[in-house]
Structures are given as C-alpha cells and as structure tokens.
C-alpha positions in Angstrom: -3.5 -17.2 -12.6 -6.4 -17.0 -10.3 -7.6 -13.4 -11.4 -10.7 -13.1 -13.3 -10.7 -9.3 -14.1 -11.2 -5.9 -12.8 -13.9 -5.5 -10.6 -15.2 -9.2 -11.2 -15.2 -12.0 -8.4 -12.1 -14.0 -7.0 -11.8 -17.8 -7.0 -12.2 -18.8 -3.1 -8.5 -19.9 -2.4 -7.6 -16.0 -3.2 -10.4 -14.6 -1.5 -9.7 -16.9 1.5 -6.3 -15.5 1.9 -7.2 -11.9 2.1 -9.3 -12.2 4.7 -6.8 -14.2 6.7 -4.6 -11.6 5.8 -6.9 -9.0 7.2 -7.6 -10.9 10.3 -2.8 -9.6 10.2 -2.6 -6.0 12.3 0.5 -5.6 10.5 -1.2 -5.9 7.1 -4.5 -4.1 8.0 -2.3 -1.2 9.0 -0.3 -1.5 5.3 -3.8 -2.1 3.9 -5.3 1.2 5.0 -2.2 3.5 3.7 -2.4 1.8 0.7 -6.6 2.6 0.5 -5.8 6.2 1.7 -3.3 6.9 -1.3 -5.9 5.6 -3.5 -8.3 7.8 -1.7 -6.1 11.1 -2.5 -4.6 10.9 -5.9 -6.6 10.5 -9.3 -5.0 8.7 -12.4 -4.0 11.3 -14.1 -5.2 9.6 -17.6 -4.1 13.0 -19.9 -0.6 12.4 -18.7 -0.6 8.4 -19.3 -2.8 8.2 -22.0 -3.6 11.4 -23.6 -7.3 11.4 -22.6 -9.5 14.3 -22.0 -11.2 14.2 -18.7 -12.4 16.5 -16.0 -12.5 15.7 -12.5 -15.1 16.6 -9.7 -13.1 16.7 -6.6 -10.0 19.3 -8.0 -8.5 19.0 -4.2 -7.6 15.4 -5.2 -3.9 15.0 -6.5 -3.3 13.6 -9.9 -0.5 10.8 -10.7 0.4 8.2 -12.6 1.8 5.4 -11.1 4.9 6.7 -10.0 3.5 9.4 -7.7 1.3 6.3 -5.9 4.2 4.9 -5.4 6.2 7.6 -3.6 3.1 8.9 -1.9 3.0 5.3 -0.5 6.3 4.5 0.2 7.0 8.1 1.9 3.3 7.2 4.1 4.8 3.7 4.8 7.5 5.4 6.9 5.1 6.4 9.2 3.5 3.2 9.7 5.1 1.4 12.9 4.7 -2.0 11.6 6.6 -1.8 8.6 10.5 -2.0 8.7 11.4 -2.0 5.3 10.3 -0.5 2.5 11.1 -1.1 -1.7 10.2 1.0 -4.4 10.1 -1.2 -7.5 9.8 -0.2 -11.0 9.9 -1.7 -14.2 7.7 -2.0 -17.7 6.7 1.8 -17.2 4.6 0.9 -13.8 6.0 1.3 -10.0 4.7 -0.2 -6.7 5.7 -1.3 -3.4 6.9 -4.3 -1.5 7.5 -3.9 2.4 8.5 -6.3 5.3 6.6 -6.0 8.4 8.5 -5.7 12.1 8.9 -9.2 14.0 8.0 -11.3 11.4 9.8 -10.1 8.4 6.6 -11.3 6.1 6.6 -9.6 2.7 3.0 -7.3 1.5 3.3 -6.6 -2.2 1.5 -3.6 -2.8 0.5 -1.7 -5.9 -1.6 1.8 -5.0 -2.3 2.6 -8.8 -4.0 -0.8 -9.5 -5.8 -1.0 -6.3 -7.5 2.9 -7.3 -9.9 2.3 -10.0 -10.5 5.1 -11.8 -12.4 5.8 -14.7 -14.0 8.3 -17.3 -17.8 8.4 -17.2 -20.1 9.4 -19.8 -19.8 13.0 -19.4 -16.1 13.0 -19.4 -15.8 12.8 -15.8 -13.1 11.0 -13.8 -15.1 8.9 -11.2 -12.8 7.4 -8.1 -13.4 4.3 -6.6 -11.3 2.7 -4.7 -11.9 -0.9 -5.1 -9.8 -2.9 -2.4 -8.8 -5.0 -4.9 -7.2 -8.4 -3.5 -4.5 -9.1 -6.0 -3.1 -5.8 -5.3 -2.6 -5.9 -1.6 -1.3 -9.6 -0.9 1.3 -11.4 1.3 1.1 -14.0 -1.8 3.2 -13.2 -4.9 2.1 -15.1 -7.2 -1.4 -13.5 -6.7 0.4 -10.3 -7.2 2.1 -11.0 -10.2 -1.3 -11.3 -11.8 -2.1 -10.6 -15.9 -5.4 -8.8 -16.6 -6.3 -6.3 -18.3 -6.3 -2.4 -17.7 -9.7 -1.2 -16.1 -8.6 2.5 -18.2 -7.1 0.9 -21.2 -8.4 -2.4 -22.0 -4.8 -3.2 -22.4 -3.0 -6.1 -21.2 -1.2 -6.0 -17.9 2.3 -7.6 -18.0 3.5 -8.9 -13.9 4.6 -6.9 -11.8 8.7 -7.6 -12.6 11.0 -5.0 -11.6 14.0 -3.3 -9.9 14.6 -2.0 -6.9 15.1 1.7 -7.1 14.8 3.0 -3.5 14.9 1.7 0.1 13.8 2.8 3.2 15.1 0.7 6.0 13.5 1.7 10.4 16.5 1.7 12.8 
C-alpha cells in the first residue's frame, strides 16, 4: 500500500486524490461529519486496552470504535448529500461506507482512525484530530490500508467486514 504510517507523509498519487476529493461538495460535507465525531468523542483506551488515562475536556464522550461509528452513521442522516448509509464491522473495529445523492460514488469512512488520540506524559489523553487521508477516501484500496495503531503499536488488519445496519433517504 501507499500508507507510510500515522501521522507521517503520503506518497503524491494519495495526496493528489484527497484534494480532488475535497474540491467534491458531497465529500467535503461527509468530510466535516466525520472531523466533528472525531472532534466529540475520546478513545476510550481503559475500555479497549486497559490503560489508565485521564482526560482534560470530561464534556467530551468516550468510545471505542463502535460508538464512532453510530455517532457517525446516525450524523450522516442528517447530511443531505448522502443517500445511503452502511455500518460495517468486522475484526473487533467498525466504520462507515456511504453513497452520495446523484452520483451514487462510494466515501469509505472510518471516524476512530481518522481521531488520533493519545496518552501524554502525565497520563493525559490528548485529542487531535488528524484528517487523516486513508481514512476518508472515495478510493478503496487507500482505505483498506495496513499500519500500525497510533495507541497500540499494533498492526492494523484492512478494513474487511459485514454489513450490520443500513440507512437508506426516501
């Protein structure tokens, strides 16, 4: 794959493409719900991983990836240039995939990767959202990216899954 790591540089083709992709209403607008999720919820990183951290804004929810992904999907509804919405899980993780109106085009979008949270050195949770491009992408194959986890250090299988809810505009 093209994806270096966390919070490192993109080759050009990948960085290319998001910025088309921005130039996209339709995938602004998705792009924005999925920054103000990450901009609400914390990782909760004592419920995932067992680890011991405090956080500084306490008016911030805390989730693990499931609760990005329904706090997403549920925002999505709301967003007038998305008709469909999936909820996919699988490999203990969940994100989204949703079709824009008109042209049908797919944005694959995972909330919990795109937040990049992390425990400082005095135990702190510190919340940045990173508007990372692999996790907000017409392109698939730049979604179903391996890394590694900016929390764990742990390897990140792709993003394969079921659907498990739908949410379909009349």
């Amino acid at each position: 794959m093209r994806y270096i790591s966390p919070g490192q540089r993109y080759d050009t083709e990948v960085r290319i493409a998001f910025l088309q992709a921005m130039q996209d209403p339709k995938f602004t607008s998705v792009a924005r719900d999925v920054h103000n999720v990450a901009c609400v919820i914390d990782y909760d990183l004592a419920k995932a991983y067992g680890l011991r951290a405090r956080h500084r804004n306490n008016g911030h929810k805390r989730g693990v990836c499931e609760d990005y992904a329904d706090t997403l999907f549920l925002l999505l509804q709301e967003n007038p240039n998305v008709k469909e919405i999936r909820k996919i899980t699988g490999q203990n993780h969940a994100w989204i995939e949703c079709d824009t109106v008109v042209s049908g085009k797919t944005i694959y979008c995972d909330a919990t990767w795109y937040d990049s949270n992390y425990v400082d050195s005095q135990g702190f949770v510190v919340d940045i959202p990173r508007e990372s491009l692999e996790n907000i992408t017409y392109d698939q194959n730049t979604f179903q990216y391996k890394g590694t986890s900016p929390n764990t250090g742990a390897d990140v299988i792709e993003h394969i899954g079921t659907v498990v809810q739908t949410w379909t505009r009349e």
